[in-house]
Backbone as numpy.savetxt, mean C-alpha at the origin, in Angstrom:
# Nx Ny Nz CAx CAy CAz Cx Cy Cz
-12.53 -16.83 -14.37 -11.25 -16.78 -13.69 -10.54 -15.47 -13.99
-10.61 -14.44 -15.11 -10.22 -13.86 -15.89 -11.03 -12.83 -14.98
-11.97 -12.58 -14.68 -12.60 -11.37 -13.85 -11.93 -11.72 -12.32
-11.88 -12.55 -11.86 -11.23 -12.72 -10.32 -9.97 -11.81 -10.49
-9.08 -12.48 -11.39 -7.78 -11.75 -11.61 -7.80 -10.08 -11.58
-8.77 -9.47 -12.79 -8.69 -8.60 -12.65 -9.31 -7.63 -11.48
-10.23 -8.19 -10.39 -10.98 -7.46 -9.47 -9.52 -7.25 -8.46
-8.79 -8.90 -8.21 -7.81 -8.65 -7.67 -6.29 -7.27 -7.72
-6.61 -7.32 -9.06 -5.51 -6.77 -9.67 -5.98 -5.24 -9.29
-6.87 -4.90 -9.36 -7.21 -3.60 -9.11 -7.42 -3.49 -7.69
-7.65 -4.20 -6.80 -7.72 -3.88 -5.70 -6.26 -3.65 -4.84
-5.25 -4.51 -5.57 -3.93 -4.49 -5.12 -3.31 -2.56 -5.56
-3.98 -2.53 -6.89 -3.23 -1.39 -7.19 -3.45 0.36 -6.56
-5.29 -0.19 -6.39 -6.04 0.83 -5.35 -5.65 1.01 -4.32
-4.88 0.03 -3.63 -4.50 -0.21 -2.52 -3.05 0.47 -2.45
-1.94 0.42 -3.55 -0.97 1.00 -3.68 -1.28 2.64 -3.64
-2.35 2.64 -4.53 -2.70 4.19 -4.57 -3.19 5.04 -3.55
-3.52 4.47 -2.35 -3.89 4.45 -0.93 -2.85 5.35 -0.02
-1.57 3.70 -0.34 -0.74 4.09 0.40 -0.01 5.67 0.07
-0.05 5.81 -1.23 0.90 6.92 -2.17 0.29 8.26 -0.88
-1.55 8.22 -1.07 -1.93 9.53 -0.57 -1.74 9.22 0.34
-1.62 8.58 1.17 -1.11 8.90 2.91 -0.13 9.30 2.96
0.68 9.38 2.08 2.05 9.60 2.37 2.15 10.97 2.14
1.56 11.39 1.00 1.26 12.62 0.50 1.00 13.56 1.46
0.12 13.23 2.40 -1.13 14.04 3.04 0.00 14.02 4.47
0.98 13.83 4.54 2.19 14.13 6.22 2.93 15.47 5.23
2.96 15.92 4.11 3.12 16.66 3.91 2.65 17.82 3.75
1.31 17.79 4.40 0.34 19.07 4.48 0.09 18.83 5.98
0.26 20.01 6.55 0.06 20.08 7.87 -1.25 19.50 8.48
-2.32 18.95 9.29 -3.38 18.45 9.46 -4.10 17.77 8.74
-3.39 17.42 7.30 -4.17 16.63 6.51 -4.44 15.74 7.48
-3.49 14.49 8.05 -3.74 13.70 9.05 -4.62 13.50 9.79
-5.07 14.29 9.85 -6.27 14.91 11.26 -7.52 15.11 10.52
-7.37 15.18 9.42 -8.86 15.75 8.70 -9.58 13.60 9.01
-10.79 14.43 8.76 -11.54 12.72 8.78 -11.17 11.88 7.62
-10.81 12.53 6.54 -10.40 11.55 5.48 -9.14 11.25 5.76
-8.25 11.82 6.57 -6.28 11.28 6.74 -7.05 10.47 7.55
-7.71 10.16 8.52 -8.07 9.44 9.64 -8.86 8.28 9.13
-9.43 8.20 8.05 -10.09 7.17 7.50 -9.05 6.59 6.73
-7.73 7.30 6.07 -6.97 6.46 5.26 -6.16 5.96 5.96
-5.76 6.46 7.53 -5.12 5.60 8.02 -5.21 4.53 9.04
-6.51 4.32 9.06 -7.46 2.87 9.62 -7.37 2.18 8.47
-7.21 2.13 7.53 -6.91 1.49 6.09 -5.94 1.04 5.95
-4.87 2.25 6.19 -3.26 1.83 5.48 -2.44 1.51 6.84
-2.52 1.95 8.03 -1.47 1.94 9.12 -1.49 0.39 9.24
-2.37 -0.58 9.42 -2.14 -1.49 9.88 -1.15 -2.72 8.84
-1.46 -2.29 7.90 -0.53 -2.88 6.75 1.14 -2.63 6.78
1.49 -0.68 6.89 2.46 -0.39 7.12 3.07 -0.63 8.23
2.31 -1.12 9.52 3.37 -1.29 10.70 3.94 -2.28 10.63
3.70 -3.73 10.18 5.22 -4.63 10.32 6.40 -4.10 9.27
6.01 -3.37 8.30 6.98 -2.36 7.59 7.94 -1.90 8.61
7.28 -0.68 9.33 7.90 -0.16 10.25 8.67 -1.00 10.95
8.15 -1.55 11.42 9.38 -2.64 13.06 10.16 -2.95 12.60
10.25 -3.47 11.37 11.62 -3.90 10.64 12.58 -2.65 10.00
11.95 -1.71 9.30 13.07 -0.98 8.61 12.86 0.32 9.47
14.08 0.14 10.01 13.87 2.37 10.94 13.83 3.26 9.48
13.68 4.20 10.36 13.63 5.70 9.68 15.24 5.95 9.16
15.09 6.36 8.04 16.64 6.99 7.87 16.55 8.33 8.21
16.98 8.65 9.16 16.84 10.40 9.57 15.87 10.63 9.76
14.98 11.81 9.03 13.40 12.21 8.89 12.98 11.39 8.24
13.74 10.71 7.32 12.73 9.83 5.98 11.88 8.33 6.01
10.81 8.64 6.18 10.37 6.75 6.39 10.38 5.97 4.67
11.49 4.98 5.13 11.03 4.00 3.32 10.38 3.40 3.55
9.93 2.66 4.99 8.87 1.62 4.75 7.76 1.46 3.65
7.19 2.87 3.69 5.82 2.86 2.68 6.50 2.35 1.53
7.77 2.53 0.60 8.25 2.54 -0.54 8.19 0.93 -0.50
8.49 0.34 0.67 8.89 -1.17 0.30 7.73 -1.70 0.56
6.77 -1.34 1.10 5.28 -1.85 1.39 4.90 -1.78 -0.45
4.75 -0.55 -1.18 4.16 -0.42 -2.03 4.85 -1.39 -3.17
6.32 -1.61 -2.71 7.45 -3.01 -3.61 6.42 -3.91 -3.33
6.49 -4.37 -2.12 5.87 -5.60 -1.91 4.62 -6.18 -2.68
3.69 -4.66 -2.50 2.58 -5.37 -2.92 2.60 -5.51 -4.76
3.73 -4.72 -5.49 3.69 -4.87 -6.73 4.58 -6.32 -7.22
5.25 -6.79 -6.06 5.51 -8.24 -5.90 4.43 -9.10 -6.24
3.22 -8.83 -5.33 2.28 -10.05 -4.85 1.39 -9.65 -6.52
1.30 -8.31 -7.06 0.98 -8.76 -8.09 1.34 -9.29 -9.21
2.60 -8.89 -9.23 3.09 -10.04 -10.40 3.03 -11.76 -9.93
3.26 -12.07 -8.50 2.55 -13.39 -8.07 1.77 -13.22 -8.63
0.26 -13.18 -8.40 -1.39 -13.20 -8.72 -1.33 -13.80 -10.13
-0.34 -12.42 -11.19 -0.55 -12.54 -12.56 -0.07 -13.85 -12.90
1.65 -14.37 -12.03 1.90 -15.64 -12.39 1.05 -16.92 -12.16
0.72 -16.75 -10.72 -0.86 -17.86 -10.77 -1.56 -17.74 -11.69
-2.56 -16.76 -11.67 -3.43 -17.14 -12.88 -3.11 -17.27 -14.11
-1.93 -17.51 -14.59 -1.46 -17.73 -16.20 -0.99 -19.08 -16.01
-0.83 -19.64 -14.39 -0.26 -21.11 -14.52 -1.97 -21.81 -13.94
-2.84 -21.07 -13.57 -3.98 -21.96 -13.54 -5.14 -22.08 -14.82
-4.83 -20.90 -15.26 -5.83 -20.99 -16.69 -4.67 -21.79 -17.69
């Protein structure tokens, strides 16, 4: 049970770390466009768009990603609380 947790746990956080470089990579001109921005964002866009619909842009600035990456450090402290109330 103790390996589930942790495969989970790392996949949530890989997944945070995902989102970080996409975000990164709108700050270099064509990163986006390279095959790897284009592979990270068949990955990450579909996660971030109900982000989007709900919170606009403040000006230039998108927070969605910030509250996407909240969220998912939410669902891991969930995970951690399950598995300490199932073991």
């Amino acid at each position: 049970m103790g390996v589930l947790y942790d495969v989970l746990s790392t996949l949530l956080r890989i997944y945070s770390y995902a989102i970080i470089i996409y975000i990164l990579l709108s700050w270099f001109p064509g990163a986006r466009e390279s095959s790897f921005g284009e592979l990270l964002g068949k990955i990450v866009e579909p996660y971030l768009e109900p982000f989007r619909k709900i919170i606009p842009p403040l000006g230039m600035i998108d927070i969605s990603p910030i509250v996407a990456i909240l969220t998912l450090n939410f669902a891991q402290f969930g995970l951690a609380a399950l598995f300490r109330i199932l073991m």
